[in-house]
C-alpha positions as CSV (number, residue, x, y, z in Angstrom):
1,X,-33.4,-92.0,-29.2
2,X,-30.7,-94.3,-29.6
3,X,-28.4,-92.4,-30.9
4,X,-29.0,-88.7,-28.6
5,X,-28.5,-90.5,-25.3
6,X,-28.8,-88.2,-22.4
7,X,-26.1,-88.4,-19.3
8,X,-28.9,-86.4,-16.6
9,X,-26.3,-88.3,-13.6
10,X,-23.9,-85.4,-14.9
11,X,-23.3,-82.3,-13.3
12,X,-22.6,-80.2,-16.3
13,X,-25.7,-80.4,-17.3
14,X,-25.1,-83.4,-19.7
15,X,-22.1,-81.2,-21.7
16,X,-18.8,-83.1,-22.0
17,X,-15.8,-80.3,-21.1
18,X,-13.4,-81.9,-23.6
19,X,-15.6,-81.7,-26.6
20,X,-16.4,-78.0,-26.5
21,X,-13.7,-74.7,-26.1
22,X,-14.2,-72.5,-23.6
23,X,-16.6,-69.2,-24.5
24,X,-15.4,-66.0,-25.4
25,X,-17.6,-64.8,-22.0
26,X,-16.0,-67.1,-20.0
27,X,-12.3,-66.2,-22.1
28,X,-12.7,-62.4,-21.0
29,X,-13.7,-63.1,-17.7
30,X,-10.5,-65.5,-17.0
31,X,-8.9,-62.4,-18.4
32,X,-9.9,-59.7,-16.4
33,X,-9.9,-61.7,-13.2
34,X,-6.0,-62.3,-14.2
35,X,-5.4,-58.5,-15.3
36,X,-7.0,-57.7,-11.9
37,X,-4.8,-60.4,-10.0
38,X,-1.4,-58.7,-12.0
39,X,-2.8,-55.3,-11.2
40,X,-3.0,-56.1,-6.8
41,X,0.6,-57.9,-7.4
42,X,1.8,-54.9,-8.6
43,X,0.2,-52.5,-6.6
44,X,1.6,-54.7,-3.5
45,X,5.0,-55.3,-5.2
46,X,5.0,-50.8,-5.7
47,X,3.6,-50.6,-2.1
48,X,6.3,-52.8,-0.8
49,X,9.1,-50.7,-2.6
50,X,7.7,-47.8,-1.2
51,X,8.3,-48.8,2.4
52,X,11.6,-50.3,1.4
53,X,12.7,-46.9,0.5
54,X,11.3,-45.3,3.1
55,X,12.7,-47.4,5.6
56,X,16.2,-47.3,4.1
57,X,15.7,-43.4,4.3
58,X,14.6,-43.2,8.3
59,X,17.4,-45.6,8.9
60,X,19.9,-43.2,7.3
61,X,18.2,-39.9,9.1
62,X,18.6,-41.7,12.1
63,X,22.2,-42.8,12.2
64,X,22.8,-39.4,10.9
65,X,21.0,-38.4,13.9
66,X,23.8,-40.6,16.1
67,X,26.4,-38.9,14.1
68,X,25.5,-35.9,15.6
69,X,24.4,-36.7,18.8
70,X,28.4,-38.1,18.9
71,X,29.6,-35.1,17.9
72,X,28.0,-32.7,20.0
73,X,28.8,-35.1,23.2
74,X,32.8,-35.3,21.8
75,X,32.3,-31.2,21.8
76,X,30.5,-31.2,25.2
77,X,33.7,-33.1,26.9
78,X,36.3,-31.0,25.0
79,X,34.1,-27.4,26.9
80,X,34.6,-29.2,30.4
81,X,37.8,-29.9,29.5
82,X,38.9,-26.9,28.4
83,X,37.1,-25.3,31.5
84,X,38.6,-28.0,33.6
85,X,42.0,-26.1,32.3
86,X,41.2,-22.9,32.9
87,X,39.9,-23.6,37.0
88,X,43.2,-25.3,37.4
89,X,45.1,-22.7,35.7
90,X,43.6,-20.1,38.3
91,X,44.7,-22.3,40.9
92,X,47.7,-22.4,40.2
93,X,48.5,-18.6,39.8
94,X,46.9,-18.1,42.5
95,X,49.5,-16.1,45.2
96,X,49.8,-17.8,48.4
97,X,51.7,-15.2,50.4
98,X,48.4,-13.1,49.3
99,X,45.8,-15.5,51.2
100,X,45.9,-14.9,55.0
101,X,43.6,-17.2,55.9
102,X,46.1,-20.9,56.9
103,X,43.4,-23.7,56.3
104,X,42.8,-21.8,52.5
105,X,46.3,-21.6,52.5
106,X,47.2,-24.9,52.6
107,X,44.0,-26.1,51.1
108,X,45.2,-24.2,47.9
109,X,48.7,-25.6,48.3
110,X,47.4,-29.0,47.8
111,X,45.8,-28.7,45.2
112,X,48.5,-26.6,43.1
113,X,50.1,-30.0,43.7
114,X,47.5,-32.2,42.9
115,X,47.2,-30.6,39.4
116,X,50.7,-30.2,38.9
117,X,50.9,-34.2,39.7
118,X,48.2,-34.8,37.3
119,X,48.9,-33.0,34.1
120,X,53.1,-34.4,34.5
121,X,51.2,-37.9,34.5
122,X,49.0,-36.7,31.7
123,X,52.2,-35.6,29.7
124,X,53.1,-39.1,29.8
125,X,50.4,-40.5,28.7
126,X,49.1,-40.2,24.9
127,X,45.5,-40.5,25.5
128,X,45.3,-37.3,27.4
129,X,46.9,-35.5,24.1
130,X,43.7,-36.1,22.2
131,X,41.3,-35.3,24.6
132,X,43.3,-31.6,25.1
133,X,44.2,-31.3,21.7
């Protein structure tokens, strides 16, 4: 008895680790635990691409989206513009010797001047060329 002596203080069962290889059950185990750790990265690592993708394609949609919202507001202020024009063009054709009415009159006299006043200011001035041309 000597010579088997038996460790029962041990808590692998009185096996020493670094005498004996690791079992093929144990070997495939560690394996597919590790293939099934690879496979969740990957899934995770796809998953994450996805959204990536995704949310590099809504953030182009949506500045699209601004683009247009631009452009239809520059073509919006161009309309009142260009209606602006055409009111203040009526004004001032208008006939004054064919209004009888003084107060109208005069009312329409100012305001053939005001217009005339603002588009010889406007004339001057290159921002107003862009927004009328």
């Amino acid at each position: 008895m000597s010579l088997f002596s038996i460790n029962l203080s041990s808590d692998d069962g009185g096996s020493n680790s670094s005498q004996r290889p690791i079992g093929s059950k144990k070997a495939k185990l560690k394996r597919k635990i590790d293939e099934g750790n690879n496979s969740s990265v990957n899934t995770l690592v796809s998953s994450n691409e996805k959204i990536l993708d995704f949310l590099k394609e809504s953030a182009s949609t949506r500045n699209k989206g601004y683009e247009m919202a631009q452009l239809r507001m520059q073509n919006q202020a161009k309309k009142l513009a260009l209606k602006e024009i055409e009111q203040e063009n009526k004004i001032l054709l208008t006939r004054l010797s064919d209004i009888d009415d003084i107060n109208t009159r005069d009312f329409i006299r100012s305001e053939q001047a005001r217009i005339i006043q603002k588009r010889n200011q406007e004339q001057q001035s290159p921002i107003a060329s862009n927004i009328y041309g």
